[in-house]
TORPA-4810 file (N, C-alpha, C, O; in nm, 3 decimals):
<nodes>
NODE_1_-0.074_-0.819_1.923_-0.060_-0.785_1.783_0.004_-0.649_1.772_-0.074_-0.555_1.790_X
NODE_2_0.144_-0.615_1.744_0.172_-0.505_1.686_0.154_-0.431_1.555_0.212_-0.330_1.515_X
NODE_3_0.064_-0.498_1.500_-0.003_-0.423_1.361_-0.117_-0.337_1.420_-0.213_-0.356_1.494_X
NODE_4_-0.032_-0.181_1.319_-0.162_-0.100_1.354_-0.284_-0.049_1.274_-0.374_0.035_1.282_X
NODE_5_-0.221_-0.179_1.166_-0.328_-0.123_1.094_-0.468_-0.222_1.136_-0.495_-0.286_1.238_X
NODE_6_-0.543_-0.198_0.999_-0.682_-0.233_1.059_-0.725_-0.384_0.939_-0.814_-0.469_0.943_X
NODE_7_-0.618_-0.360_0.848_-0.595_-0.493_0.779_-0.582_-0.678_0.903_-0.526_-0.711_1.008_X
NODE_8_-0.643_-0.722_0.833_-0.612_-0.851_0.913_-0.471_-0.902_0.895_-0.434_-0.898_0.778_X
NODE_9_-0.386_-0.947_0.977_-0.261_-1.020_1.006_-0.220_-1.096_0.859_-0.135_-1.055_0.781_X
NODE_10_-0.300_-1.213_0.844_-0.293_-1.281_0.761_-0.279_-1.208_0.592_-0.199_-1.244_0.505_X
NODE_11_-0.334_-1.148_0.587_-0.387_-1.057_0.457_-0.257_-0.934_0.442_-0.208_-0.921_0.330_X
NODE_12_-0.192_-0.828_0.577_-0.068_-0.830_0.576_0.039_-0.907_0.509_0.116_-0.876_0.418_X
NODE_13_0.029_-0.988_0.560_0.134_-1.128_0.597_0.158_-1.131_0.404_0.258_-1.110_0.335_X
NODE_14_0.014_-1.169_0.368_0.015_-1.194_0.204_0.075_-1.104_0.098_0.149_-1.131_0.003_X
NODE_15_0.013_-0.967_0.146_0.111_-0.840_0.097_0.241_-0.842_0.083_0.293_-0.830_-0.027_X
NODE_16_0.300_-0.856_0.179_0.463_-0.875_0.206_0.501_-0.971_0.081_0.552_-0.931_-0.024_X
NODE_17_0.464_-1.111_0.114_0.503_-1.193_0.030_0.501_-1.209_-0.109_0.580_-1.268_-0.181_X
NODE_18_0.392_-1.145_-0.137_0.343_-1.130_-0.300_0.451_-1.015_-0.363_0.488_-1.032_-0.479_X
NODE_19_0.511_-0.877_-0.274_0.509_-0.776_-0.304_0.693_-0.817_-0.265_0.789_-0.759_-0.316_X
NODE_20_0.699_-0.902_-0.188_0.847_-0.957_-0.184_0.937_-1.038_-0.350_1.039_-1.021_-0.418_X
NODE_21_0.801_-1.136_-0.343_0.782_-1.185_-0.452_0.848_-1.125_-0.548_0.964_-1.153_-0.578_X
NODE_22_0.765_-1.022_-0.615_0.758_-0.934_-0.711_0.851_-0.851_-0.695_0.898_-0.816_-0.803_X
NODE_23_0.896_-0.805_-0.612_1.043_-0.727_-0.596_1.165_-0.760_-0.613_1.263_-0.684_-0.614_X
NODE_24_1.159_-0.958_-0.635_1.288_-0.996_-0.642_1.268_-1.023_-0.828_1.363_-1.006_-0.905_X
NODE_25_1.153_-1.058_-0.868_1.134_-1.058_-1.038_1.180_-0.992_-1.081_1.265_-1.016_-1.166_X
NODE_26_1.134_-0.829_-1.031_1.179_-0.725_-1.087_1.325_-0.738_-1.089_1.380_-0.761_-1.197_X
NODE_27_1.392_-0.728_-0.985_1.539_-0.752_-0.966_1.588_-0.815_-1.089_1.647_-0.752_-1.177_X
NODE_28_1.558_-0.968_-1.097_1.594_-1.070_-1.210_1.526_-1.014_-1.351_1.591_-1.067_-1.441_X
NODE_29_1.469_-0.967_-1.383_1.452_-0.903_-1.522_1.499_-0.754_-1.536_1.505_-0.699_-1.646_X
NODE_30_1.531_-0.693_-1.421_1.619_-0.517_-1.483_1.751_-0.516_-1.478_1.822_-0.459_-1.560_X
NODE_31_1.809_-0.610_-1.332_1.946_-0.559_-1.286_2.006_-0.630_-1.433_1.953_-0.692_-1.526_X
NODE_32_2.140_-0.587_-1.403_2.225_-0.600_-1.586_2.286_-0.751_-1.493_2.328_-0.769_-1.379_X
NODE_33_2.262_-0.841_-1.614_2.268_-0.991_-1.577_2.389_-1.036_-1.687_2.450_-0.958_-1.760_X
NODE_34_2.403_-1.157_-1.680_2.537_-1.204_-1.776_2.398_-1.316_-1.836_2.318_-1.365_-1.757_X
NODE_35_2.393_-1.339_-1.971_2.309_-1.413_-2.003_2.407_-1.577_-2.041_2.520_-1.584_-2.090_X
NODE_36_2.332_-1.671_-2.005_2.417_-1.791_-2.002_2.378_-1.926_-2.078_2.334_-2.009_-1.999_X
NODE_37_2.381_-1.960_-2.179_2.316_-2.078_-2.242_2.336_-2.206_-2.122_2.445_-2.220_-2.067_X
NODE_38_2.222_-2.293_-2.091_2.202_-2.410_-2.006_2.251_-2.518_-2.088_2.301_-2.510_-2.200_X
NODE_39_2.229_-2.625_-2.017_2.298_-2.735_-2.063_2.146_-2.765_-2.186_2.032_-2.720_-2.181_X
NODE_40_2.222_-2.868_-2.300_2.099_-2.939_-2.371_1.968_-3.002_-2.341_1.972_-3.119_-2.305_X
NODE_41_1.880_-2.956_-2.347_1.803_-3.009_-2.325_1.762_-3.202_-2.388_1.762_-3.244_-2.504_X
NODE_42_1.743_-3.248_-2.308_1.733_-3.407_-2.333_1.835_-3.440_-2.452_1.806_-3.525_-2.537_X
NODE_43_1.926_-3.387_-2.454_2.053_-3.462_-2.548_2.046_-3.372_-2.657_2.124_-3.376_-2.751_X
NODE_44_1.946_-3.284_-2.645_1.986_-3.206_-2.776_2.060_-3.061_-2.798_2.016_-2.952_-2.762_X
NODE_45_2.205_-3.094_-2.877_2.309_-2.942_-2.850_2.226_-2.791_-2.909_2.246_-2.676_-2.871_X
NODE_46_2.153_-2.831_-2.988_2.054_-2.706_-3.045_1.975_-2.661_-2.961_1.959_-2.542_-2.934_X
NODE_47_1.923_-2.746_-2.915_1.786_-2.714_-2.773_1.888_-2.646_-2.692_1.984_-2.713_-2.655_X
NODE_48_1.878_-2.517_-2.657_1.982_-2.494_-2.475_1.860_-2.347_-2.439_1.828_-2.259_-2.518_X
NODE_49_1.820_-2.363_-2.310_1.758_-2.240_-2.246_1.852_-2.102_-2.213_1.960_-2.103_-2.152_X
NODE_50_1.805_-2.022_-2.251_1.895_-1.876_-2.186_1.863_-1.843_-2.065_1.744_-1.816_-2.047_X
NODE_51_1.967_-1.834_-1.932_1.890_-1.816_-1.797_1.992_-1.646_-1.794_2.089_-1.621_-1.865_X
NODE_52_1.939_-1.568_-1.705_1.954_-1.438_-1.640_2.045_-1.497_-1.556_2.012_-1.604_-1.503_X
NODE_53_2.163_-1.446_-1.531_2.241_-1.465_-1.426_2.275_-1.327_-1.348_2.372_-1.261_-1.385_X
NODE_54_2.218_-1.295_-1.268_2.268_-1.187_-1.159_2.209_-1.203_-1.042_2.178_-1.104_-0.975_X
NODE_55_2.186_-1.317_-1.004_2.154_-1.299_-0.815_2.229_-1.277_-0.750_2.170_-1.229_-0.654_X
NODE_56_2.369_-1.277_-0.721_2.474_-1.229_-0.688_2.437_-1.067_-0.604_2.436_-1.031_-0.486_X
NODE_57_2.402_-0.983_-0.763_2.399_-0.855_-0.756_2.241_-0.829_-0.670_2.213_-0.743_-0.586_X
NODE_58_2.159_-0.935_-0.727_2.050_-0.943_-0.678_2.017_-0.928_-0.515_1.919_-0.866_-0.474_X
NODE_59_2.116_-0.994_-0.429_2.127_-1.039_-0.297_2.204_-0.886_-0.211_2.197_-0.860_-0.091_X
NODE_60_2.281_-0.794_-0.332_2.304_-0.664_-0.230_2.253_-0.616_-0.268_2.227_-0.532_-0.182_X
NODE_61_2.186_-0.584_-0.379_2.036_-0.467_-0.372_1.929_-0.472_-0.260_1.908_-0.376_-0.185_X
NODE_62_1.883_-0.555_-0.256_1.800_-0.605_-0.164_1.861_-0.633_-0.052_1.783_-0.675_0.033_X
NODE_63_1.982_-0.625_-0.014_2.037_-0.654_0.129_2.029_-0.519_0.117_1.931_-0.479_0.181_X
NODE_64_2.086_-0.434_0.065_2.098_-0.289_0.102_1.985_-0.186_0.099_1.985_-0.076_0.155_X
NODE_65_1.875_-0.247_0.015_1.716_-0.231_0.009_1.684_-0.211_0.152_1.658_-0.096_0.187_X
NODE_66_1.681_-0.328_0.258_1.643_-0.382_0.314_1.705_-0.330_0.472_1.659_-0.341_0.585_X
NODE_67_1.817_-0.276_0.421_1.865_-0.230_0.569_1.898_-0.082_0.529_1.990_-0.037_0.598_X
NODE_68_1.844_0.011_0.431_1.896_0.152_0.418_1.742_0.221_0.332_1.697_0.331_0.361_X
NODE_69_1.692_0.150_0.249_1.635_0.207_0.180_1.476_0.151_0.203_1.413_0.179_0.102_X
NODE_70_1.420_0.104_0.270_1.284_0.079_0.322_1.231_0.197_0.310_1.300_0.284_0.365_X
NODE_71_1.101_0.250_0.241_1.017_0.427_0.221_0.902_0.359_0.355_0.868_0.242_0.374_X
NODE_72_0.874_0.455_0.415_0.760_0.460_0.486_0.695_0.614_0.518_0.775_0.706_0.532_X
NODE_73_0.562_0.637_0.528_0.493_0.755_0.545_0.519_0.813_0.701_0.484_0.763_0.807_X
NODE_74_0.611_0.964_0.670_0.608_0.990_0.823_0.489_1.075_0.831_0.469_1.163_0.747_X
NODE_75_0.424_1.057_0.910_0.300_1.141_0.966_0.320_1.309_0.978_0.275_1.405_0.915_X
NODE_76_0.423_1.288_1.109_0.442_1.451_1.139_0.445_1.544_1.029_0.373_1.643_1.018_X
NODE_77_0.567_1.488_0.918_0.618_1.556_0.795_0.555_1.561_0.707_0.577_1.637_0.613_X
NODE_78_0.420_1.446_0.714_0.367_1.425_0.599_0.431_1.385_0.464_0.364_1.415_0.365_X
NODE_79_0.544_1.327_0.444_0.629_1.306_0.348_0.734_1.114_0.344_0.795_1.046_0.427_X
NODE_80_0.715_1.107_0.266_0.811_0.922_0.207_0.942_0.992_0.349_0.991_1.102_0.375_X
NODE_81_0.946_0.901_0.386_1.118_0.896_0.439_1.168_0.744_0.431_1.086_0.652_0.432_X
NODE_82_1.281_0.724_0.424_1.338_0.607_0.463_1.463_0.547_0.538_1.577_0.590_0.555_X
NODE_83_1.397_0.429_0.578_1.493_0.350_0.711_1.509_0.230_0.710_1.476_0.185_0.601_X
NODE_84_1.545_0.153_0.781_1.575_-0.016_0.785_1.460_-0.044_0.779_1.365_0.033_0.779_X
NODE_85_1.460_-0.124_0.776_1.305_-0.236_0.687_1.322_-0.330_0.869_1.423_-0.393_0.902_X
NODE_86_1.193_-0.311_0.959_1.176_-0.316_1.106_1.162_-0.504_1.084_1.055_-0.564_1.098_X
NODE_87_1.293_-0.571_1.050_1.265_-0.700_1.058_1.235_-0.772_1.154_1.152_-0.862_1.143_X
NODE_88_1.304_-0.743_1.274_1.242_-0.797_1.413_1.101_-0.792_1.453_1.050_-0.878_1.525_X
NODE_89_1.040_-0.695_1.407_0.895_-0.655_1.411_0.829_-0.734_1.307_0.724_-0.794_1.329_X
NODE_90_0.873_-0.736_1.225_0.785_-0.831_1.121_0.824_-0.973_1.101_0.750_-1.055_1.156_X
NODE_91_0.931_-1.024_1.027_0.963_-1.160_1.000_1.022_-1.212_1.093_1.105_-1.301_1.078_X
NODE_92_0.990_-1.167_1.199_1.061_-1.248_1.356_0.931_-1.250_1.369_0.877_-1.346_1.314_X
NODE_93_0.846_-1.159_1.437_0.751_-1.181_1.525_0.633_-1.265_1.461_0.548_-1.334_1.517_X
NODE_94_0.653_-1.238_1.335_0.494_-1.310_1.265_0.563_-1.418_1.176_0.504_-1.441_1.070_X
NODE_95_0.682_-1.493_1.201_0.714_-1.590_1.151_0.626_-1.736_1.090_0.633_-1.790_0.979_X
NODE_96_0.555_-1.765_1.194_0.429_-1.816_1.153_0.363_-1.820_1.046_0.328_-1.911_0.971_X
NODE_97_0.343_-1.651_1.052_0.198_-1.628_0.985_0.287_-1.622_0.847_0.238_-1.658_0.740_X
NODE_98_0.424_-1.573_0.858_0.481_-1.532_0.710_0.466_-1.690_0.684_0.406_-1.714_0.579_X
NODE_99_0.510_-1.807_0.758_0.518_-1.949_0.674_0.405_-1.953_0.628_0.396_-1.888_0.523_X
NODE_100_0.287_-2.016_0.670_0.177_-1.993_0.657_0.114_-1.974_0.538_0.079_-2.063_0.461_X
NODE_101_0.096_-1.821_0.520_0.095_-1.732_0.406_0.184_-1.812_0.276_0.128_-1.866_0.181_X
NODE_102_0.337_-1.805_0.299_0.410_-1.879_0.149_0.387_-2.003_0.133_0.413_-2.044_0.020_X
NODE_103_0.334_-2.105_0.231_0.331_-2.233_0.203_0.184_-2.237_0.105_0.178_-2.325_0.019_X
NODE_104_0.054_-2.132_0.123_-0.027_-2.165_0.058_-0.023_-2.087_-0.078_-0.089_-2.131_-0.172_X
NODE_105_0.045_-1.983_-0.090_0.087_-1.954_-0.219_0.215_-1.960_-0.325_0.240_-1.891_-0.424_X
NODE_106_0.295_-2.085_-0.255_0.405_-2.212_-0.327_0.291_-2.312_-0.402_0.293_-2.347_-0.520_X
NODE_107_0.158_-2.358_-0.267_0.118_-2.497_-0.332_0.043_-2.430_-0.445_0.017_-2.500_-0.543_X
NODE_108_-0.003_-2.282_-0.445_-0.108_-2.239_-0.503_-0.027_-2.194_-0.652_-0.090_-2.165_-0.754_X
NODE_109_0.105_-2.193_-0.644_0.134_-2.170_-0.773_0.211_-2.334_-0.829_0.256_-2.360_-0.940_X
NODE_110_0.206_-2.383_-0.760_0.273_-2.545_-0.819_0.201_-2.610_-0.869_0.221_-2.663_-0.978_X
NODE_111_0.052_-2.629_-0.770_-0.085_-2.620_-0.867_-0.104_-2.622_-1.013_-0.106_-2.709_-1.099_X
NODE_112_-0.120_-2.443_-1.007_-0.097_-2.410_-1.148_-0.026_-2.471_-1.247_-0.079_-2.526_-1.343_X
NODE_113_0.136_-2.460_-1.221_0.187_-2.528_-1.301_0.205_-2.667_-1.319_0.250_-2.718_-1.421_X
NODE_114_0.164_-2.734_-1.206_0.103_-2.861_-1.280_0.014_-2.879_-1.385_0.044_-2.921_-1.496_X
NODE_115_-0.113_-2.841_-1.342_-0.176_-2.762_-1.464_-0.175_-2.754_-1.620_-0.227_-2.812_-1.715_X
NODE_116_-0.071_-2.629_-1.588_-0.011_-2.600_-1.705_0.064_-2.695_-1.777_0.040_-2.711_-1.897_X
NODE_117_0.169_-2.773_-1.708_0.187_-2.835_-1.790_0.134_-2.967_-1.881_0.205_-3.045_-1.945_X
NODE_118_-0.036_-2.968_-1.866_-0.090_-3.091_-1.988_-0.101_-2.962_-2.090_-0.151_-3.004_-2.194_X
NODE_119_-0.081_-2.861_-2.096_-0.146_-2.774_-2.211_-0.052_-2.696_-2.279_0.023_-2.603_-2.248_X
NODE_120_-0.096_-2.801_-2.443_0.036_-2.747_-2.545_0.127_-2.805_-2.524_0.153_-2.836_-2.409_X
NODE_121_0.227_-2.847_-2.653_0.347_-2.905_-2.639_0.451_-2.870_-2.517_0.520_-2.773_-2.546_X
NODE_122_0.474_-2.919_-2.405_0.537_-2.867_-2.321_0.691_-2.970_-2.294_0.661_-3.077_-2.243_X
NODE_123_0.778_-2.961_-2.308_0.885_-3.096_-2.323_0.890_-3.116_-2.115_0.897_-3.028_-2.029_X
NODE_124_0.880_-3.290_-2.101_0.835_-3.285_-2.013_0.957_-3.350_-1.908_1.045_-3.405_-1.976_X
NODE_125_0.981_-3.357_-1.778_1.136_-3.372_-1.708_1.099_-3.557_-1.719_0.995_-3.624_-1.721_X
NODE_126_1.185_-3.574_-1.722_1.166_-3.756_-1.714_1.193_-3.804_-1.574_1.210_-3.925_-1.566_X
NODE_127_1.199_-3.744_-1.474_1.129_-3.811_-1.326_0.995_-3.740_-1.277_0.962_-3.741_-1.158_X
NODE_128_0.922_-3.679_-1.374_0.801_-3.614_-1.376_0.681_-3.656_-1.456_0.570_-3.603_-1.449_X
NODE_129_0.712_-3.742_-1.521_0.617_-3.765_-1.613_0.612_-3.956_-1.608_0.638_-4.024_-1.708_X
NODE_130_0.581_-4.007_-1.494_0.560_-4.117_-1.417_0.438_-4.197_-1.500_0.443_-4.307_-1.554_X
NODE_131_0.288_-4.067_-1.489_0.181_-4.085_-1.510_0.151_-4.128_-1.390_0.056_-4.205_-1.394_X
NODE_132_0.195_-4.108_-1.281_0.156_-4.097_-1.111_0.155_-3.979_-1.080_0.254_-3.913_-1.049_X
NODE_133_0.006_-3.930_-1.087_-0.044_-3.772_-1.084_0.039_-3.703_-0.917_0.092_-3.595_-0.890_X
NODE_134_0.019_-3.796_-0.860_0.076_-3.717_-0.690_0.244_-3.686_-0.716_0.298_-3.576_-0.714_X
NODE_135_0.300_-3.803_-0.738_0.453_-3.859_-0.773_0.524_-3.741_-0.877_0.625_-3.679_-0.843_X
NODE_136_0.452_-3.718_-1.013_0.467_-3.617_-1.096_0.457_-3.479_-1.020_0.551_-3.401_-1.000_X
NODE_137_0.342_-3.464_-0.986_0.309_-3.300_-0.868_0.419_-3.272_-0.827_0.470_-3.171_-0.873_X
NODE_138_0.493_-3.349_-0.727_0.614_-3.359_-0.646_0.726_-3.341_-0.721_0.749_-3.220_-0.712_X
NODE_139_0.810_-3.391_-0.792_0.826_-3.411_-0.902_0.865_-3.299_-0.981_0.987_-3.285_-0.994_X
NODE_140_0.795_-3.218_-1.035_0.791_-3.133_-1.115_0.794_-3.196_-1.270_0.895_-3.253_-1.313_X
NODE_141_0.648_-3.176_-1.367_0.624_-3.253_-1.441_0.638_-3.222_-1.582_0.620_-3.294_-1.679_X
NODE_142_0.680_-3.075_-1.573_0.724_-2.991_-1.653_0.885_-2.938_-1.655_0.918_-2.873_-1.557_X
NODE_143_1.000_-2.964_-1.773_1.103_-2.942_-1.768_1.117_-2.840_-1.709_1.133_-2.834_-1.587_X
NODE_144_1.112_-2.745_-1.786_1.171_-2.598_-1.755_1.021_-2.508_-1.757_0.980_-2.459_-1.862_X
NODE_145_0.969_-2.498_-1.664_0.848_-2.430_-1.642_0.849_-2.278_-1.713_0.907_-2.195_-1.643_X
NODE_146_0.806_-2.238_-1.813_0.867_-2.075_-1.849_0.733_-1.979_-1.886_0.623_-2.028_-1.912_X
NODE_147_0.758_-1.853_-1.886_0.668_-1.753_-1.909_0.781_-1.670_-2.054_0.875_-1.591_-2.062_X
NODE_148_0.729_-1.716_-2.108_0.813_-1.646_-2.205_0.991_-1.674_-2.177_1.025_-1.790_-2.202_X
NODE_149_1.104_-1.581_-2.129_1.254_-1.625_-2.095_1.222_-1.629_-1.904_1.305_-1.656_-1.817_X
NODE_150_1.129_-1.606_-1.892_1.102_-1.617_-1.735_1.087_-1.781_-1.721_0.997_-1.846_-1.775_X
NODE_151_1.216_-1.851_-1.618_1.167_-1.999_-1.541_1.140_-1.958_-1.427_1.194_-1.892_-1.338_X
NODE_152_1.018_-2.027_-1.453_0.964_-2.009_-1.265_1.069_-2.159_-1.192_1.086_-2.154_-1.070_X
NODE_153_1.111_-2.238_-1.242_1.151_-2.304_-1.180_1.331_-2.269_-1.102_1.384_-2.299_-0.995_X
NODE_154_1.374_-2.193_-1.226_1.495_-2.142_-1.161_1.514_-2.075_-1.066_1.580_-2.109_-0.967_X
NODE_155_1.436_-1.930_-1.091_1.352_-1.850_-0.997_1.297_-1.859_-0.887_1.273_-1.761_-0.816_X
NODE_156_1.268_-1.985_-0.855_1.187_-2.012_-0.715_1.289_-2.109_-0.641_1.260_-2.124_-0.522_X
NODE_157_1.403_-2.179_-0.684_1.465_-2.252_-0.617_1.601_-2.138_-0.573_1.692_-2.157_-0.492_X
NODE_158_1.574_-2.019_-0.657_1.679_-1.952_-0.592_1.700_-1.814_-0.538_1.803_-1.780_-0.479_X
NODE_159_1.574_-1.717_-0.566_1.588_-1.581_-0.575_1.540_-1.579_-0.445_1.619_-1.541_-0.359_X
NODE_160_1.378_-1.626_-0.396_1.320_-1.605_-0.303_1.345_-1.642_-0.185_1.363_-1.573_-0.085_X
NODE_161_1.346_-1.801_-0.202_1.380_-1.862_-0.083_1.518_-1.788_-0.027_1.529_-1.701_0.060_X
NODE_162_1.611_-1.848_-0.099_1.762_-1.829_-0.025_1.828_-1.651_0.037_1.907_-1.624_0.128_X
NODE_163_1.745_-1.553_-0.070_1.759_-1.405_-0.065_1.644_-1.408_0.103_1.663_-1.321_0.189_X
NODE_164_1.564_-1.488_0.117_1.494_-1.451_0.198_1.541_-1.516_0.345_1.551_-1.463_0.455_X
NODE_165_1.561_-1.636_0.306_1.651_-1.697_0.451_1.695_-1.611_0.506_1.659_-1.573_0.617_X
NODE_166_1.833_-1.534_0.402_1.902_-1.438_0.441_1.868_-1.356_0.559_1.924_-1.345_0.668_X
NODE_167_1.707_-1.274_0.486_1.669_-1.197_0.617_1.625_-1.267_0.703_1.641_-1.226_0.817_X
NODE_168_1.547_-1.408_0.684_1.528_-1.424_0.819_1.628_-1.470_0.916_1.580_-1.494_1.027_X
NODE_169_1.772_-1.490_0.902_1.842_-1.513_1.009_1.957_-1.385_1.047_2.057_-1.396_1.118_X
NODE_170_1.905_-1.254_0.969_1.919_-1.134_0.990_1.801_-1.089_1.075_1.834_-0.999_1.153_X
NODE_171_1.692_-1.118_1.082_1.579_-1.065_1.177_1.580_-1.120_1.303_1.551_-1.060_1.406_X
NODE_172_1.630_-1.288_1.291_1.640_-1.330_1.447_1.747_-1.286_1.481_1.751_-1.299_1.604_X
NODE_173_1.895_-1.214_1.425_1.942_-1.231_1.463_1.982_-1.053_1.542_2.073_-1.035_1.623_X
NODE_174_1.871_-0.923_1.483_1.846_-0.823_1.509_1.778_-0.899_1.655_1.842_-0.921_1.758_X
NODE_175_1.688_-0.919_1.641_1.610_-0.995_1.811_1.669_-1.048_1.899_1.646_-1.035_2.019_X
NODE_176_1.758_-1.119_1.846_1.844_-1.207_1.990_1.949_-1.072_2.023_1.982_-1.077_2.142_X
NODE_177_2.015_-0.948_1.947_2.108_-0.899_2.016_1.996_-0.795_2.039_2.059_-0.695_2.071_X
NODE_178_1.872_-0.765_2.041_1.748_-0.689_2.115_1.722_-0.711_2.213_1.704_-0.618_2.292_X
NODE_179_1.705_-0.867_2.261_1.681_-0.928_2.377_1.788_-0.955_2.491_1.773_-0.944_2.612_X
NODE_180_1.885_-0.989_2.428_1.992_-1.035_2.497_2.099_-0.912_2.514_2.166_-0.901_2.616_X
NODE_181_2.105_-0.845_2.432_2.237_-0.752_2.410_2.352_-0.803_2.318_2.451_-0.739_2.283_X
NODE_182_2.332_-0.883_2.298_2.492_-0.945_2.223_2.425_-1.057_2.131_2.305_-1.081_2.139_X
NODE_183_2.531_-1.143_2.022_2.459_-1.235_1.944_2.534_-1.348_1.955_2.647_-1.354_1.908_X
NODE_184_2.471_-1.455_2.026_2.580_-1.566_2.022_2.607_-1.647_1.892_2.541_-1.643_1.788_X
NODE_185_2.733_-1.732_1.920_2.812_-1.784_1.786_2.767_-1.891_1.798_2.795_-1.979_1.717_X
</nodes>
């Protein structure tokens, strides 16, 4: 275990993700976005959702976050400094534990919004609403899942995952030219 702290692995692991999470929201509700009317909802030209469009911009903040601007406590100095964000050390080595960790807080928020959606008029996707409770789950049983102009559904099929792939085949790929010296094609 290269964790020095005294936190458990797992509970780490959760930090990251929650706090990853939340770092890419932030992103999608501050960075300056192009706002974009969606297509009609179920045939209707009046019905259209407003989505945030800037992941684009989203993907070099956080690339450049991520390899320049990481804060960590230096001891000696007693003072914030910052450096590359030690991906080989973390989302290489505890790959696992990072799946792990997001797979139970994906089901733990899909859950929810299953959930959520019997409560209150909610307009519902029509390969979701079966009335085959497992089939629907899967599914997604709720159109446009929203928190106010926040879709969690847009949001999760695109900010986290794909911004995050990113690093992880930037972390194996810090490791393989760690291990090896060079990075094969």
């Amino acid at each position: 275990d290269k964790s020095s702290s005294s936190m458990p692995l797992l509970y780490q692991c959760t930090i990251v993700v929650l706090g990853w999470f939340m770092f890419q929201v932030v992103l999608e509700r501050f960075l300056p976005a192009e706002l974009i009317q969606g297509s009609p909802i179920h045939g209707d030209a009046k019905n259209r959702l407003t989505y945030r469009i800037n992941g684009h911009l989203a993907f070099w903040v956080t690339l450049f976050a991520v390899l320049c601007g990481c804060p960590y406590w230096h001891q000696d100095s007693q003072s914030v400094q910052f450096r590359s964000f030690p991906l080989e050390d973390w989302l290489y080595q505890y790959f696992s534990e990072f799946a792990f960790v997001t797979i139970l807080l994906t089901t733990a928020l899909s859950v929810y919004l299953y959930i959520d959606s019997f409560i209150g008029n909610k307009i519902l996707a029509h390969g979701g609403n079966s009335g085959i409770p497992m089939y629907d789950f899967f599914m997604g049983r709720e159109l446009n899942p929203r928190i106010g102009s926040f879709d969690w559904k847009e949001f999760c099929e695109l900010r986290p995952g794909l911004i995050g792939w990113m690093l992880l085949n930037l972390a194996a790929l810090r490791q393989q030219y760690h291990d090896l010296g060079y990075v094969s094609g």
